[in-house]
C-alpha positions as CSV (number, residue, x, y, z in Angstrom):
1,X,-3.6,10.4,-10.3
2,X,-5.8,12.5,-8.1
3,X,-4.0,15.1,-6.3
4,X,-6.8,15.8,-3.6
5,X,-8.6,18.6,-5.7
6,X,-8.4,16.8,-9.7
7,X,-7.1,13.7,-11.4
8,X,-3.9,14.8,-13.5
9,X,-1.4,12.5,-15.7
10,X,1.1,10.9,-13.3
11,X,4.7,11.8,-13.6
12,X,7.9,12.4,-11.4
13,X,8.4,15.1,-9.4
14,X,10.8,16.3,-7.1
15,X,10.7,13.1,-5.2
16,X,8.7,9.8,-6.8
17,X,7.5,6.3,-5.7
18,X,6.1,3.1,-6.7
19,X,3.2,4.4,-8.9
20,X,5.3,5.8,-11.7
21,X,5.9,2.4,-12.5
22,X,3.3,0.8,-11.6
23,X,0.8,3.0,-13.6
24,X,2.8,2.0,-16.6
25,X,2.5,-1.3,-15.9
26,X,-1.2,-1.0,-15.1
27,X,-1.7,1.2,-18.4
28,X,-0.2,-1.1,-20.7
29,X,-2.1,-4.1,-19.5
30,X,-5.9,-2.0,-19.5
31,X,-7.6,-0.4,-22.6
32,X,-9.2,2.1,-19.9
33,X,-8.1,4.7,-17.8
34,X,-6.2,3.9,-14.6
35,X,-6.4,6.4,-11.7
36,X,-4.4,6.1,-8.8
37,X,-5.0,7.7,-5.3
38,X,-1.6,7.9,-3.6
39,X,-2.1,8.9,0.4
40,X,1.6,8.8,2.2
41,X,3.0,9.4,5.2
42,X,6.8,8.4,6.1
43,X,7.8,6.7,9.4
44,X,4.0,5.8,11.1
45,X,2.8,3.0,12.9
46,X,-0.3,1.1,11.5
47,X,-0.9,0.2,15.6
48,X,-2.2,3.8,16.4
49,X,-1.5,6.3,13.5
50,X,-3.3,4.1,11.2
51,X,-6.1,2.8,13.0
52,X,-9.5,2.7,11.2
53,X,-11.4,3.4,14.0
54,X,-9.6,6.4,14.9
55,X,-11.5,9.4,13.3
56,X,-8.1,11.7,14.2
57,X,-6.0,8.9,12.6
58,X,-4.3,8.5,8.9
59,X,-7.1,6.4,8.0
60,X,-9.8,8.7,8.0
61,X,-7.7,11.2,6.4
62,X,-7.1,8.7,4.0
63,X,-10.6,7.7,3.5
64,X,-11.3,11.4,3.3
65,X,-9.3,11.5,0.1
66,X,-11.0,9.0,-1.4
67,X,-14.4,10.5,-1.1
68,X,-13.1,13.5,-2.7
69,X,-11.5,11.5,-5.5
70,X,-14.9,9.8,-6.1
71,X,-16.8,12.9,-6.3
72,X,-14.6,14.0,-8.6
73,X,-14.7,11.5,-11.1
74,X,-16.8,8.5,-11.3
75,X,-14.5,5.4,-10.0
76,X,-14.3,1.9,-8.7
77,X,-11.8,0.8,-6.4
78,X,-10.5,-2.6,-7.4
79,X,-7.1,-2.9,-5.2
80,X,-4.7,-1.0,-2.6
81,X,-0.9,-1.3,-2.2
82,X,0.2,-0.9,1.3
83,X,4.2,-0.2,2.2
84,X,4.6,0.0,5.7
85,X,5.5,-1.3,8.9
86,X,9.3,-0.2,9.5
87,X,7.9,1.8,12.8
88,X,5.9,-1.2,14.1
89,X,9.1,-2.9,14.0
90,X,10.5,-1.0,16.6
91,X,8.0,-1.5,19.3
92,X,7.5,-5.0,20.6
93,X,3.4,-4.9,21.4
94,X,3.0,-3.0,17.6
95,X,4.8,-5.9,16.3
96,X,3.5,-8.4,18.0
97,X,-0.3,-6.9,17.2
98,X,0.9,-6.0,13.4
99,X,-0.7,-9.2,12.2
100,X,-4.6,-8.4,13.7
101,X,-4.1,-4.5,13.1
102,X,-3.2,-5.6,9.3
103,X,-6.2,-7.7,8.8
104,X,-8.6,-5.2,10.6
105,X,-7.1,-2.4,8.0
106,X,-7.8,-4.2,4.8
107,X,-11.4,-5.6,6.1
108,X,-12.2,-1.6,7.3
109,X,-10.4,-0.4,3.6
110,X,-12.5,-2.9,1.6
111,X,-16.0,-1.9,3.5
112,X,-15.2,1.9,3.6
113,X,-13.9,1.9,0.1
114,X,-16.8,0.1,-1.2
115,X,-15.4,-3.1,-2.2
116,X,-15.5,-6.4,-0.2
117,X,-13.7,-8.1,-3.0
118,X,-11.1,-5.3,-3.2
119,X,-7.6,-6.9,-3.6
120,X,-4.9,-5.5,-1.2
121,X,-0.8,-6.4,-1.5
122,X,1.6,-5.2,1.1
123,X,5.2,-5.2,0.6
124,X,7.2,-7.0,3.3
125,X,9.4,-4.5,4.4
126,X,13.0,-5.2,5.2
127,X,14.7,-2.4,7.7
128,X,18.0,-3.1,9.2
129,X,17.4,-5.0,12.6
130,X,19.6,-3.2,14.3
131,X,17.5,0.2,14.5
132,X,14.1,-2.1,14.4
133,X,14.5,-4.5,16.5
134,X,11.0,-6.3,15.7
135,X,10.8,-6.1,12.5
136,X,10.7,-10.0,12.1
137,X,7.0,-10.1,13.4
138,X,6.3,-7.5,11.0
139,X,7.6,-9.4,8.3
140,X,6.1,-12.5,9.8
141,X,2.4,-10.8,9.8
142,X,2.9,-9.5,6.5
143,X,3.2,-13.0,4.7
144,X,1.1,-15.5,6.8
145,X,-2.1,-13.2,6.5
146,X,-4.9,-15.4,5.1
147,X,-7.7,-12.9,4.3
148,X,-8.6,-13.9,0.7
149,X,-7.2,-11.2,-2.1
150,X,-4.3,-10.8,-0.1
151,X,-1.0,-11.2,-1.5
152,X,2.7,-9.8,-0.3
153,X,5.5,-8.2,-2.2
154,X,9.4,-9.6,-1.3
155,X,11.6,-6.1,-1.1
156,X,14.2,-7.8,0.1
157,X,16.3,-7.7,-3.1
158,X,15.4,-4.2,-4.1
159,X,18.0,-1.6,-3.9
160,X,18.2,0.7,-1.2
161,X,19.7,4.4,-0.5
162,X,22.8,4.6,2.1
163,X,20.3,4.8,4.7
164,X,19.3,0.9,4.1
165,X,16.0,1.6,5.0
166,X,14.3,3.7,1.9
167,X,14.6,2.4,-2.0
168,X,16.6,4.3,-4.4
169,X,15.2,5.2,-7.9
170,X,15.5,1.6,-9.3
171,X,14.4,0.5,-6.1
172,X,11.2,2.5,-6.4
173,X,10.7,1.4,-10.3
174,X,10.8,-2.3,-9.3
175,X,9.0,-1.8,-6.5
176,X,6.1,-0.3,-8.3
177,X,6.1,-3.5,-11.3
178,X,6.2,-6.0,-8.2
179,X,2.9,-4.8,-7.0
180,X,2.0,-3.8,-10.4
181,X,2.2,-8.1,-10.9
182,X,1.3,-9.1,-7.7
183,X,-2.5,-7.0,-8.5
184,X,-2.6,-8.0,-11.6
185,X,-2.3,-11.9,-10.9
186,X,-5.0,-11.3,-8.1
187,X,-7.4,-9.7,-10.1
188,X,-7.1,-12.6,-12.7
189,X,-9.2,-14.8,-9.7
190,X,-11.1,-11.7,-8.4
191,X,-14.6,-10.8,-8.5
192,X,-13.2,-7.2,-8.6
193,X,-11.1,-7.8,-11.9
194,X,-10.9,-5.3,-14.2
């Protein structure tokens, strides 16, 4: 996992997500090394805080990363996970936009990242509807979006913490072998399998 200086062995630390599990899942089905570039943020909007084609936005920091991971090591990107869309579920116009801001995000990630045939899954996120009142166009973008290599995760059954909107441990572990499979069975029709 790079850690925005060097690639080190993933493991848990104080707090964890999906990648624990899904590198283990990746591992045991590659002979080769799997690297992992996690870049996180809780509680943004992909409408402006993740807009490619704001250079002060997420993305750029994001893409920033990346450079720095390549320069670090020689790598290939071959897909992206992508868990997000609770806040644009709370604003009607980000909703009702999610659908065309997600499609301009994975055509930007695949042409910065240096991989048109990069695959890219999305887990549909579930928040309670009563604090995100939109959420259902979210949801709605999230599995009718036809961009080839595209596939989407169900959370829906995955336990949560009290809050009902973040996954607890064994939330996080199945989360990460749901997109874990979900890559893996697009990179089996990919140009950019592994």
């Amino acid at each position: 996992m790079f850690d925005g200086t060097q690639w080190v062995p993933v493991a848990p630390g104080k707090t964890f997500g999906p990648e624990i599990a899904f590198s283990a899942r990746m591992s045991a089905k590659y002979d080769e090394p799997i690297g992992i570039i996690k870049f996180a943020v809780n509680g943004t909007n992909l409408a402006k805080q993740w807009d490619p084609k704001n250079p002060a936005a997420l993305y750029a920091k994001m893409l920033a990363k990346i450079h720095a991971a390549k320069q670090a090591r020689d790598i290939e990107i071959v897909g992206m996970v992508w868990m997000q869309g609770e806040s644009d579920g709370k604003n009607a116009d980000m909703a009702k936009n999610y659908a065309a801001n997600l499609e301009a995000l994975i055509v930007a990630a695949r042409k910065d990242f240096g991989g048109t045939n990069m695959v890219f899954v999305a887990g549909r996120v579930n928040p309670p509807k009563s604090r995100f009142a939109f959420a259902d166009e979210v949801r709605k973008a999230q599995e009718d979006c036809k961009l080839p290599g595209y596939a989407f995760v169900d959370c829906d059954k995955l336990e949560k913490k009290p809050d009902d909107l973040h996954y607890n441990a064994k939330g996080m572990i199945d989360l990460g072998n749901a997109f874990a499979d979900a890559i893996l069975d697009l990179l089996k029709n990919s140009p950019a399998g592994m």
